[in-house]
FITORVEX-951614 format. One record per atom (N, C-alpha, C): atom name; x, y, z. Coordinates in steps of 0.02 Angstrom, whole numbers, plus 50000, padded with zeros to 5 digits. Layout:
N
dotor; u; v; w
CA; X; Y; Z
...
This chain:
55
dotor; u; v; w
N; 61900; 55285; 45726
CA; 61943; 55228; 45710
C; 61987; 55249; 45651
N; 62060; 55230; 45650
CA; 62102; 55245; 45611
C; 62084; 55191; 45554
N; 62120; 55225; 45490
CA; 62118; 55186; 45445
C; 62180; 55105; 45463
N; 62220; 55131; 45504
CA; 62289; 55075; 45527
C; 62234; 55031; 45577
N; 62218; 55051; 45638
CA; 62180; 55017; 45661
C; 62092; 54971; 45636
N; 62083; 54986; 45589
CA; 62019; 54962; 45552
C; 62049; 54900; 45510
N; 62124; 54918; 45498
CA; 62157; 54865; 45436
C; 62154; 54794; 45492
N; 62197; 54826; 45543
CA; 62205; 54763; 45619
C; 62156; 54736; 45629
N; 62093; 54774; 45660
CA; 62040; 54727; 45653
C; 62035; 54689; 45616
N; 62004; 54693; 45544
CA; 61998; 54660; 45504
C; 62045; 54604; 45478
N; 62109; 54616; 45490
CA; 62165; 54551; 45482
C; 62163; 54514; 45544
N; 62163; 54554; 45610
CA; 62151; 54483; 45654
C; 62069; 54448; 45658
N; 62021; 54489; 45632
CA; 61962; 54428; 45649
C; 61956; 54371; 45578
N; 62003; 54408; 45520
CA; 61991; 54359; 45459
C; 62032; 54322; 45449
N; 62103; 54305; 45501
CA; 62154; 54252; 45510
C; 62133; 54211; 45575
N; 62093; 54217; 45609
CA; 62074; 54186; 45664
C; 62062; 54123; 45664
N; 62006; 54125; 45635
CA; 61973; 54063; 45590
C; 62010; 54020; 45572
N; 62057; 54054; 45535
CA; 62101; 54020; 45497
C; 62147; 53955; 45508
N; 62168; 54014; 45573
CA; 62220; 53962; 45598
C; 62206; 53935; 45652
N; 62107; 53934; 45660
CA; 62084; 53904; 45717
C; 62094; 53820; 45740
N; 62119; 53779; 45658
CA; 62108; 53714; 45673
C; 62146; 53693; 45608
N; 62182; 53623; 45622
CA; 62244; 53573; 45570
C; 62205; 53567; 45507
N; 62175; 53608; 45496
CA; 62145; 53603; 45409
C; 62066; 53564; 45390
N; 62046; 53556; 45433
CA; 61991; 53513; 45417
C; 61924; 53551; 45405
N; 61902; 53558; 45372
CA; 61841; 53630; 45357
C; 61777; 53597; 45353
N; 61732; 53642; 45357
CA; 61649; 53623; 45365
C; 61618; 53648; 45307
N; 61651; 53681; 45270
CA; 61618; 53710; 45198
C; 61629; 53650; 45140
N; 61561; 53655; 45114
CA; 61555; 53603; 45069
C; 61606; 53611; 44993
N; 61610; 53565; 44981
CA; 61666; 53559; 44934
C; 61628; 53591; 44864
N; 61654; 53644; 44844
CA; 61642; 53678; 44778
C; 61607; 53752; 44799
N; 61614; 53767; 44868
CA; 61599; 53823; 44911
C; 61668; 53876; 44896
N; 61704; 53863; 44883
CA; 61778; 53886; 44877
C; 61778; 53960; 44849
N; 61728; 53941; 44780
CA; 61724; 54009; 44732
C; 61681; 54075; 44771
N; 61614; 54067; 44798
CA; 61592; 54098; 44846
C; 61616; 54125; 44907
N; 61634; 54078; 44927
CA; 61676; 54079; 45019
C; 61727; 54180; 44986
N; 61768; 54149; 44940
CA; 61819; 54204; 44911
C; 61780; 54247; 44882
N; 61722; 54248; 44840
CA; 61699; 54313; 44837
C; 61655; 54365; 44871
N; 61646; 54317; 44929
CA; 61600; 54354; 44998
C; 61671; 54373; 45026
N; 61747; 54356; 45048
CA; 61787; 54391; 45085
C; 61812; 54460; 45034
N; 61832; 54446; 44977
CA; 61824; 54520; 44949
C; 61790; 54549; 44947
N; 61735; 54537; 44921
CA; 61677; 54592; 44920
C; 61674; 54634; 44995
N; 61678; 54597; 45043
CA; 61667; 54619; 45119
C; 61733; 54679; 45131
N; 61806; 54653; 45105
CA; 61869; 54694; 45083
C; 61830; 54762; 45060
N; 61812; 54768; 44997
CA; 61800; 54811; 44949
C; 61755; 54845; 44980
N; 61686; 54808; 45007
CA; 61649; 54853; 45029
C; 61668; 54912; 45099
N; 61730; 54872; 45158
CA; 61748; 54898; 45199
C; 61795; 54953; 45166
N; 61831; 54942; 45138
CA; 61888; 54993; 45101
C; 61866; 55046; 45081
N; 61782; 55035; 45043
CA; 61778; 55082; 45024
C; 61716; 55141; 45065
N; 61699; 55105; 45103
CA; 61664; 55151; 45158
C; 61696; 55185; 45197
N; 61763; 55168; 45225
CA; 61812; 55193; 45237
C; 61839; 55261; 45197
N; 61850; 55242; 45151
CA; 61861; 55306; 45099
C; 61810; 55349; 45100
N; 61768; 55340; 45093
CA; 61690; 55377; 45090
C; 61685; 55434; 45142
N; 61697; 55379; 45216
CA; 61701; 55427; 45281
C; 61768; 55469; 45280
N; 61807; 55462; 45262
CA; 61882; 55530; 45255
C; 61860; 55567; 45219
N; 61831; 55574; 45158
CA; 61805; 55612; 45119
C; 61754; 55686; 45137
């Protein structure tokens, strides 16, 4: 898997969601700060395993 194709994946399964429905969410209110540091961390951790394997 290319590093171009690994980026695609990951932007279409983490906009999916997104724009699955008119705004109305199931995450409890004050989840916000978490929700965002589980999608970076998941970023960071993919980015950098990625790097790891070119190496």
């Amino acid at each position: 898997m290319t590093l171009r194709s690994a980026f695609l994946l990951t932007l279409l399964l983490g906009s999916g969601p997104a724009f699955a429905h008119g705004g109305a969410h199931m995450h409890p209110h004050g989840a916000d700060t978490w929700l965002i540091a589980a999608l970076v961390a998941t970023v960071v951790v993919g980015c950098a395993s990625l790097l790891w394997r070119r190496k």
